[in-house]
N, C-alpha and C positions, 0 to 999 in steps of 0.2 A: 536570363536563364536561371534556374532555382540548384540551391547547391546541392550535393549529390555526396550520400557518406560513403564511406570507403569499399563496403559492402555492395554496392548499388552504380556500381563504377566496372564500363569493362574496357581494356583498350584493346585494338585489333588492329593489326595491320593489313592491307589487301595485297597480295604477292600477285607477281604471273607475269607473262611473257609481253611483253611491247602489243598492242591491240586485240588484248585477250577480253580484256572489256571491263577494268577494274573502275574505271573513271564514271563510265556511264551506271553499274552496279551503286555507287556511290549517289548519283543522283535519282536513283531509282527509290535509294533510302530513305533522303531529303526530301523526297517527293511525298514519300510515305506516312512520313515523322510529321509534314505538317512546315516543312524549314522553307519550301518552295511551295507555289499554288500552279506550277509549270514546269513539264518536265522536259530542263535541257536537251544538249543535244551535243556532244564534243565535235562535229560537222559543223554547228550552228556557232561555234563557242561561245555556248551559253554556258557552260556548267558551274555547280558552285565549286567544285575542288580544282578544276584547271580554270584560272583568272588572270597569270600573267600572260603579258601579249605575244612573248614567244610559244606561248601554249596553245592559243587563240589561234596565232596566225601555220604552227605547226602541225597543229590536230592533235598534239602527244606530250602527255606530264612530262616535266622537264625537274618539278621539285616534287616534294613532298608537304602534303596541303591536310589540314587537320580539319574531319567536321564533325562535334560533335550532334551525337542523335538520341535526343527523349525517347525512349521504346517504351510505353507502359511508368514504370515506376525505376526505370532504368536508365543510366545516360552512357552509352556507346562511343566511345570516341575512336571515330574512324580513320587512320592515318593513312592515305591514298598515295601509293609511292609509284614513281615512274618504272615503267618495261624495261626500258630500254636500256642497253648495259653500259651506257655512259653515263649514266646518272645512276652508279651502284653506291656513290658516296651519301646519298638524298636515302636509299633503301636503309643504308645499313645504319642511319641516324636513328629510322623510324624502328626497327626492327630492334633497335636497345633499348627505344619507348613502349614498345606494346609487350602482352601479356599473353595475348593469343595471336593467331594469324588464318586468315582466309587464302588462300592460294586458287586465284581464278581460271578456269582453265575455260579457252575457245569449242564452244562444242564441235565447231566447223574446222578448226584449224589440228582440234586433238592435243596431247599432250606434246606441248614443244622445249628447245634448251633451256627456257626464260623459265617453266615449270618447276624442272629438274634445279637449276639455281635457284630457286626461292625454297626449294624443302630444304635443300644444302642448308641454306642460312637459316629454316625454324631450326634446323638437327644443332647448328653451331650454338644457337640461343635456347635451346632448349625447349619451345615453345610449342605448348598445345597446337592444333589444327585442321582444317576440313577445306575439303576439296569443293568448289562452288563450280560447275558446268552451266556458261551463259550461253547463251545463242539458240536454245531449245526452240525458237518460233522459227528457225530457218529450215528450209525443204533439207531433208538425207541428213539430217542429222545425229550421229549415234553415238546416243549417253551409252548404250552398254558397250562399244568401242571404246569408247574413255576410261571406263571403269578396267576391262582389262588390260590397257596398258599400266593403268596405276599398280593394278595387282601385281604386272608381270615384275614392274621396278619396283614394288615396294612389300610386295606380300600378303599377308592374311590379314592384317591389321589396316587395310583397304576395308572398307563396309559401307557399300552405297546405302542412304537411308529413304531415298525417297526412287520413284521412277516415271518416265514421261509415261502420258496418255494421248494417243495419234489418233485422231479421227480425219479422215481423207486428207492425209500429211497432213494437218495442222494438232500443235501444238494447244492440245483443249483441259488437259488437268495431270494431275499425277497420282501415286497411287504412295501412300504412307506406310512404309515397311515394317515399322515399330507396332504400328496399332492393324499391318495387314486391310488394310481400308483406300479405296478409291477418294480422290477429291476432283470437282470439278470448276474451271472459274471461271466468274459471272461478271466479274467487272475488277477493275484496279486494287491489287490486294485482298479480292473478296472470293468465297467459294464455298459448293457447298456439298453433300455428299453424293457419291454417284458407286454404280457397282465397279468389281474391279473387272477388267473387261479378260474372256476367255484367254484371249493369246499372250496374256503376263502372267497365266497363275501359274507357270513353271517358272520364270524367272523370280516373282514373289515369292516362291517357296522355296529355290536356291537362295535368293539374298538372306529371304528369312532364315535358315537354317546356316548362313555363316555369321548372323548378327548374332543369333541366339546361343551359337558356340562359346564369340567370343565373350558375352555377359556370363555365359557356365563357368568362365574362369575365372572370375573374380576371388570367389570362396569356394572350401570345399561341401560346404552345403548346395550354392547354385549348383555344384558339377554330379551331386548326387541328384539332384532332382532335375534334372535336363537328361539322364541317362533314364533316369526313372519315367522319362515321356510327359513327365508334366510341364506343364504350361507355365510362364511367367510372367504376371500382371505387366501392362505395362506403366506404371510406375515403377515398379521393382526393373522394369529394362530402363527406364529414364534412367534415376539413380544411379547403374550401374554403366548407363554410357556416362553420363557424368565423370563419374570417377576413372572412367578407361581413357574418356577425351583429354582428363588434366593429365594423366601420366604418360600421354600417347602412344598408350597401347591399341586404342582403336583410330583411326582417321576416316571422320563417315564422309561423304560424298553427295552433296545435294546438288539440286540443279533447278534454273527458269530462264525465264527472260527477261532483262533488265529493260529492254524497248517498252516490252507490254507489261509491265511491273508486276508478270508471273515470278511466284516462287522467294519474292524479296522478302515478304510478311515472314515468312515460314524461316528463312536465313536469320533473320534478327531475331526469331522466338526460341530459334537455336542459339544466337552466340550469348541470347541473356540466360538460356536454360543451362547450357553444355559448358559453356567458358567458364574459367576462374578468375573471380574480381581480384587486384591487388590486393587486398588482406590476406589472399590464401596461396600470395608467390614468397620467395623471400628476397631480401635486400641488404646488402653487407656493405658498409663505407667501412671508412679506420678516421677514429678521434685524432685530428690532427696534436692537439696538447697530450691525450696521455699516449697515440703510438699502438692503440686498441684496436680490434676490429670493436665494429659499431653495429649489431643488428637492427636495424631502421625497420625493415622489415612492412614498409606502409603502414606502419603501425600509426592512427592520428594522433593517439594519448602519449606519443613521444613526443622529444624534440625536434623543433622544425628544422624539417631540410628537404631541398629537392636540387636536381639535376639537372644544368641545362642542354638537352638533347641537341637541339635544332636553333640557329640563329636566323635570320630575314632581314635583310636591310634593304630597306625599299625608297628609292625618292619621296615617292608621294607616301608611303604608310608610315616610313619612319622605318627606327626598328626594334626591334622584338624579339626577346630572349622565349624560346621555345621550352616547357621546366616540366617536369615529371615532377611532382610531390612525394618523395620518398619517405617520412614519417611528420607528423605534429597536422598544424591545420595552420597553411599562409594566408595572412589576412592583408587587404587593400594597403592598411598605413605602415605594416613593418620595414622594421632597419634593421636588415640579413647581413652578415657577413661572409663576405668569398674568402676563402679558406687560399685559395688557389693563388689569390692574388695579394692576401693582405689587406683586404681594403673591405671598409662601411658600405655598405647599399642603401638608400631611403627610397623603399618601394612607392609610387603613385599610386599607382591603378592596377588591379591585376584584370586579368580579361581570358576569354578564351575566343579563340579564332572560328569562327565558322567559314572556311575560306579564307576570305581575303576581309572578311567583315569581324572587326573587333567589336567583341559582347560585353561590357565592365560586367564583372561579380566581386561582392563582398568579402567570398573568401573560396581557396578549392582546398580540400580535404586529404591525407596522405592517399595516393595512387592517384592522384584526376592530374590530368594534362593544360596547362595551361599555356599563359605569354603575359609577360610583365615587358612593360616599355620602356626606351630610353634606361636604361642599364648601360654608363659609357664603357666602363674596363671590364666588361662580362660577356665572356667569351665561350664560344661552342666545348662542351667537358668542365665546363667548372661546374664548382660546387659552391652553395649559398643555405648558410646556414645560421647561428645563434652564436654571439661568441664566446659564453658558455659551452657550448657547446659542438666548439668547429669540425665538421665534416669535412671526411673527401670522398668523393665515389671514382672509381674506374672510370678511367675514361673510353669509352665507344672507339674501339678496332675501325679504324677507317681507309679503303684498300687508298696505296701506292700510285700515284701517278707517272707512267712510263711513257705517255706519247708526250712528243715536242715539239714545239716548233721553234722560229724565231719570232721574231714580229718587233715592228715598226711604227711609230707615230707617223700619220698619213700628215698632218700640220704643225707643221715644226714647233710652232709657240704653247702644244696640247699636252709634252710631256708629265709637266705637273699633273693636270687634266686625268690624265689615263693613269700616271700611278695610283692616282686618290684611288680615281672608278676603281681597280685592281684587287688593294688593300680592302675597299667595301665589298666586292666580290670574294673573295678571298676568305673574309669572315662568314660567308654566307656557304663559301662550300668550300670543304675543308679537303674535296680533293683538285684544287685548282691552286697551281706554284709558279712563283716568278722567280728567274733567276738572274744572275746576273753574271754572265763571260768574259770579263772582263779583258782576261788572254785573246779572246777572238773578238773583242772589241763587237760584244752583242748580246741581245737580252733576250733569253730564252723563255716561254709558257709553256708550263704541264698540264695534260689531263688526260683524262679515263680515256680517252679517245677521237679522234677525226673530230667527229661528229658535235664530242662537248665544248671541242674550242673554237669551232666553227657558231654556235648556239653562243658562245663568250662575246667573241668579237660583234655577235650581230646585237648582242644586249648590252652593249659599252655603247652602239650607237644609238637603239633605240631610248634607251633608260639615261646615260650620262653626255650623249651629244655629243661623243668624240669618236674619233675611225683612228682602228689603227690594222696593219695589213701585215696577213702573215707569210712566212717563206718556208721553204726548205735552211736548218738550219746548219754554220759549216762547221764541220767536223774541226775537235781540238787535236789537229797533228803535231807533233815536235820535229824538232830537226836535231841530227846532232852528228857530231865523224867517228870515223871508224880509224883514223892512221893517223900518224904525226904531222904536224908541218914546222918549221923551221922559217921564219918570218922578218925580215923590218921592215920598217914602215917610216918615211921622215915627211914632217909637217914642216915646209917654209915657206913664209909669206914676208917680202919687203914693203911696205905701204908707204914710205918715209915716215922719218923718227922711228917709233919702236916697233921692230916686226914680229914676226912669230916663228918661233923656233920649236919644234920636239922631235927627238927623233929613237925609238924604241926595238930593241930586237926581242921579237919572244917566241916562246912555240907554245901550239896549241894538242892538244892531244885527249884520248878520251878518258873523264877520270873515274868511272864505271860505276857514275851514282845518278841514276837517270830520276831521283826525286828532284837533287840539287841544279837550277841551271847553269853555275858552274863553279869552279873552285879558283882561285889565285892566289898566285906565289911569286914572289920579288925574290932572285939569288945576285945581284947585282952587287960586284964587288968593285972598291977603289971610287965610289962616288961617279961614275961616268954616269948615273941619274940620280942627282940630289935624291934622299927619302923623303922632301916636303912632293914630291911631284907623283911617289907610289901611289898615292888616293884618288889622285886625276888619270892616271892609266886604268886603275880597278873603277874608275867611272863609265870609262871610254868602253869597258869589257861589258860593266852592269848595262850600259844601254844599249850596248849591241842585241845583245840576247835577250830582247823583249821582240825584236822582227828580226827573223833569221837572216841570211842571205841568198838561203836557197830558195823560199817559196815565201817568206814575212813569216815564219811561224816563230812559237817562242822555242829558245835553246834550251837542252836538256843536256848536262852528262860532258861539261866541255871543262878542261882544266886549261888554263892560260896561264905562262911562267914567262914574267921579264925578266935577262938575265942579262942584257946588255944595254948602249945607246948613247947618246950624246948630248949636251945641252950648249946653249949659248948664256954666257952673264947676263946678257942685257933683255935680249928676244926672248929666251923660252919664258913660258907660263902656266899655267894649269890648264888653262883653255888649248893653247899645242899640244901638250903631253894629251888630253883625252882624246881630240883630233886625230892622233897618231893612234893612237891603242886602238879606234874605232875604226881607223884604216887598216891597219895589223890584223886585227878581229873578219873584217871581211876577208881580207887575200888570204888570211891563213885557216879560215874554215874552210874554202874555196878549195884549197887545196890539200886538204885533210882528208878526203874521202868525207863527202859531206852525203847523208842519206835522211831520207824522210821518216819519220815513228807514227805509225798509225795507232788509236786508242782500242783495246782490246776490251771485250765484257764479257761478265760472266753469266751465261744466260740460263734459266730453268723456263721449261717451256711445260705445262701441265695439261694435256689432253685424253681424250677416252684412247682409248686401245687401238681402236677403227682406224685411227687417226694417225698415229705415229710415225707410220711408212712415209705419208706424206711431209709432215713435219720437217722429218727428217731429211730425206728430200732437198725439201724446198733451204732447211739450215746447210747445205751444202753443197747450195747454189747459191749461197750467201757468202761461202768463203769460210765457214765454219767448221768447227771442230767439235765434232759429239765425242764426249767423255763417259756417259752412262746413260743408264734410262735404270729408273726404280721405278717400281710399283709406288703408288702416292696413298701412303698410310690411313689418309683423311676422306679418299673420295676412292669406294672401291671401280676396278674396271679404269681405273684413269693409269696412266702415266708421267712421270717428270723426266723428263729427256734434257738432259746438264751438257750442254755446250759452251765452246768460248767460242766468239763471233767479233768482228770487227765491228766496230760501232757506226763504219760509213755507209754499213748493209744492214743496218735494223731499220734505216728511215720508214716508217708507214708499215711497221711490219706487225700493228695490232690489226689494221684495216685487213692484210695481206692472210693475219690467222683466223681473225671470224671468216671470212671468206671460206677458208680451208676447211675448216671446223664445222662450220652452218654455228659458231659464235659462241661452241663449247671449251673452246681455248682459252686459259689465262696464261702469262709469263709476265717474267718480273729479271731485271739485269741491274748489277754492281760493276763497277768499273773493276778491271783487274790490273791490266800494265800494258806499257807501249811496245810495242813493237815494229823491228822495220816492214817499212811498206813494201810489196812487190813492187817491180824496177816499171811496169805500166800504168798504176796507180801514182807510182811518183812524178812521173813523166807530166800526165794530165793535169797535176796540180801545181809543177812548175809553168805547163803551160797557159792554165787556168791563173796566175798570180800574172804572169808577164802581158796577158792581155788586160787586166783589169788594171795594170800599169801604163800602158796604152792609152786605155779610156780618161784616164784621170784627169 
């Protein structure tokens, strides 16, 4: 592929809702550009931007897949990011890399939540945009339906620029709102002119007169001569959507079919025409040595530095650091420094990805998107730079993962196995967490959702050849008493020659520090227990309160004081003495008023307005406690709804709010503090420990 200066470079991301049609739009392009001599099929899993086998075999992006596209004198680089909202950590990679964004809307399906979320995120990035309507070749399909929903949600700054043309329901050209002109098409990509047909000239004349307004307000020259009834060439309207597209004050509205490769020509002569190449965004790092901000600015005549947005580690591809070129010009043989890390890089090869297909090039230019390979310590957010010159860039907002599970090595001998796979995963997407419970004797996995750890576990088998199996994971309860007890405890054992002697009085009580699991104190006067044997009773105590006695959980909040007891010369030992404390420790939590501590969290639940009755609801059928609801600053019409909730009632409770929502639901929960369990709840889980006692 031929390099591309900074000028001549656009990056774009494709938004929209899970089978809005971003995937197959992309191979319509590739088709176009000359990249394919056959145009895919995401049924077929042919395409160039979905390539892994979980894409293949699921019909639906799972990552974000880069393909750049030659348009003319122009290189395109299309970042194809998944619908679907378990894979928002993949969106919001690509959405730090690109410059502009297309947001694909179903013309069959209309404007849906997936829509509404992807303008969210141009609005958070700042990012130019236009609205692309696929599916035009299908029966009842209605582009002017789509346009006023957009309007309805977003306003005047809606401006459809093209519109369909139906001849006996099919889908046969469109009509070009800027130039007021009919097109009709003749074959793939091709068209040529046709009149505009009676029953659009009032629609034409409505769009026109809203497009026409909004170019009147550029300057106050256009807005004298627009009142004045004159005309405005249309170059002078190009220019001026131009300029309205990069500050996005306008968002125009095209539309075709990505099947019949209507409409796709006209999309690309827009995003080379209307978009703004990196030279004319800006870019701010901070010079690690002087403590500066640094305007990089895609500038090439600077110092080299670029971003690594995106990482891929792939069995068979290897792996490949994903880089935005943020100012200078990287070349094949450079040795970049990570700023991030400390550490030399000796670049190989650089390349850009067309898919899953590595292209070498000799060098890419500030703003072009690449992938350099085999980078070991270079990681998703670092920064690689000169070291003259050491950069750091922000690193990429990447959402929180709140669903969990437990999970399992399916073969025993695999642990090793499945961590690696994990760790390599893990680098690849930066919203997937392992943890490790050690209190609950279990190892918990995070992510966006059901769905993405489901897509996990099936790509550890296909990809690393290992199975591991997920559960419901169990909740961290504590145990601890509410009253005093008053306790001994004697250890004797005669075995001939030397036996075992300890024998301990203490009491246990609550000592009202439920961080600490628990406190000890020796008041034992006149030596009735030597002080060589104190550290073997405070052993007896330490290991008690790792498995309760009430249910096995760990102890929180227990003060234990020996203040009495007996010893033998010959028989006692340290081994007796903790013996006895560990006996002392059972019988005298036993009868402490011993109660279960369930984990409380503190939940924000963020949904539209619609929605909250239900919410709410359903959080107090959970056991929960709503403390407020605020209007949410960021998203107007929404709501945050602030409850504390028991953590045994959130299991599966992202599945449980898209459901509620139709999937316009986020929340997000911190642990807040224990508290005790209702006397039914505790019940269950005594009787839930004594069976699995049973089983053993």
């Amino acid at each position: 592929m031929d390099v591309f200066r900074s000028d001549r470079i656009r990056n774009v991301v494709l938004l929209g809702h899970g089978g809005a049609g971003k995937t197959s739009l992309v191979e319509a392009m590739a088709y176009l550009s000359g990249i394919t001599n056959r145009l895919g099929k995401v049924t077929d899993g042919n395409t160039v931007s979905d390539y892994d086998k979980e894409e293949i075999k699921r019909k639906f992006s799972i990552s974000t897949s880069v393909v750049p596209i030659q348009w003319g004198k122009v290189k395109i680089n299309v970042l194809d990011t998944p619908g679907y909202f378990d894979f928002v950590g993949e969106v919001e990679e690509a959405v730090a890399a690109a410059d502009a964004a297309i947001i694909v809307v179903s013309g069959k399906a209309g404007v849906q939540v997936g829509t509404q979320k992807a303008w969210e995120m141009c609005e958070k990035y700042n990012l130019p945009r236009m609205f692309f309507v696929t599916e035009m070749d299908v029966d009842n399909v209605s582009y002017r339906k789509v346009v006023e929903s957009l309007t309805e949600l977003y306003g005047k700054k809606i401006a459809p620029i093209h519109m369909p043309i139906r001849e006996n329901e099919e889908f046969v050209g469109y009509v070009n709102i800027v130039k007021q002109a009919g097109r009709r098409y003749i074959d793939r990509g091709q068209k040529k002119e046709c009149p505009v047909p009676d029953y659009l000239q009032d629609y034409l004349e409505q769009y026109h007169d809203t497009l026409m307004e909004s170019v009147a307000e550029i300057s106050e020259e256009f807005m004298d001569r627009y009142f004045a009834g004159e005309e405005f060439s249309v170059a002078e309207v190009s220019a001026a959507l131009k300029m309205n597209i990069s500050d996005g004050s306008i968002i125009p509205v095209c539309m075709g079919s990505a099947v019949n490769v209507q409409g796709v020509a006209n999309l690309l002569d827009d995003i080379c025409g209307y978009f703004p190449s990196p030279d004319q965004k800006t870019c701010a790092g901070m010079n690690a040595k002087t403590n500066e901000i640094y305007q990089a600015n895609y500038d090439f005549a600077k110092a080299k530095s670029a971003y690594v947005f995106k990482t891929i580690v792939d069995p068979f591809l290897g792996k490949y650091s994903l880089v935005k070129v943020c100012s200078g010009v990287i070349k094949g043989d450079d040795t970049l420094y990570n700023a991030t890390k400390d550490s030399e890089e000796k670049l190989n090869k650089l390349y850009v990805l067309e898919g899953s297909k590595p292209i070498e090039v000799p060098e890419l230019h500030a703003g072009d998107i690449g992938a350099i390979a085999k980078l070991n310590t270079v990681a998703t957010g670092d920064t690689l730079s000169t070291k003259s010159t050491p950069l750091v860039f922000g690193k990429t907002e990447i959402s929180v993962p709140y669903t969990y599970k437990r999970y399992k090595t399916v073969n025993k001998g695999d642990d090793d196995k499945v961590s690696q796979a994990l760790s390599k995963m893990m680098q690849e997407d930066l919203t997937l967490r392992v943890e490790n419970d050690s209190a609950n004797r279990q190892t918990l996995i995070y992510g966006i959702g059901e769905q993405h750890l489901d897509i996990v576990m099936s790509k550890m088998k296909e990809r690393y050849k290992v199975d591991i199996e997920l559960s419901k994971p169990k909740v961290p309860f504590r145990e601890t008493i509410r009253k005093k007890a008053d306790v001994e405890a004697k250890y004797k054992k005669q075995s001939g020659g030397h036996g075992q002697y300890g024998h301990v009085k203490m009491t246990f009580e609550p000592s009202g520090d439920l961080e600490k699991p628990y406190v000890f104190e020796q008041i034992v006067v006149g030596g009735a227990v030597p002080k060589n044997y104190f550290p073997a009773v405070e052993k007896g105590v330490q290991d008690s309160v790792v498995k309760g006695p009430l249910a096995s959980y760990p102890v929180v909040g227990v003060k234990a004081v020996l203040y009495d007891g007996s010893y033998h010369p010959v028989d006692s030992s340290e081994m007796a003495f903790k013996t006895a404390a560990v006996q002392a420790f059972k019988k005298g939590f036993m009868e402490a008023s011993p109660v279960l501590l369930e984990p409380i969290v503190s939940m924000k639940v963020m949904v539209p307005d619609k929605y909250t009755g239900d919410v709410m609801g359903d959080l107090n059928k959970r056991r929960g406690r709503v403390l407020g609801m605020n209007p949410d600053p960021d998203h107007k019409g929404c709501t945050v709804v602030e409850a504390d909730v028991p953590m045994l009632s959130i299991y599966g409770y992202s599945t449980d709010l898209r459901s509620m929502t139709g999937g316009s639901g986020n929340f997000s929960f911190e642990f807040s503090r224990y508290e005790q369990a209702p006397s039914d709840i505790q019940e269950k889980e005594i009787a839930a420990r004594a069976s699995a006692e049973e089983n053993e």
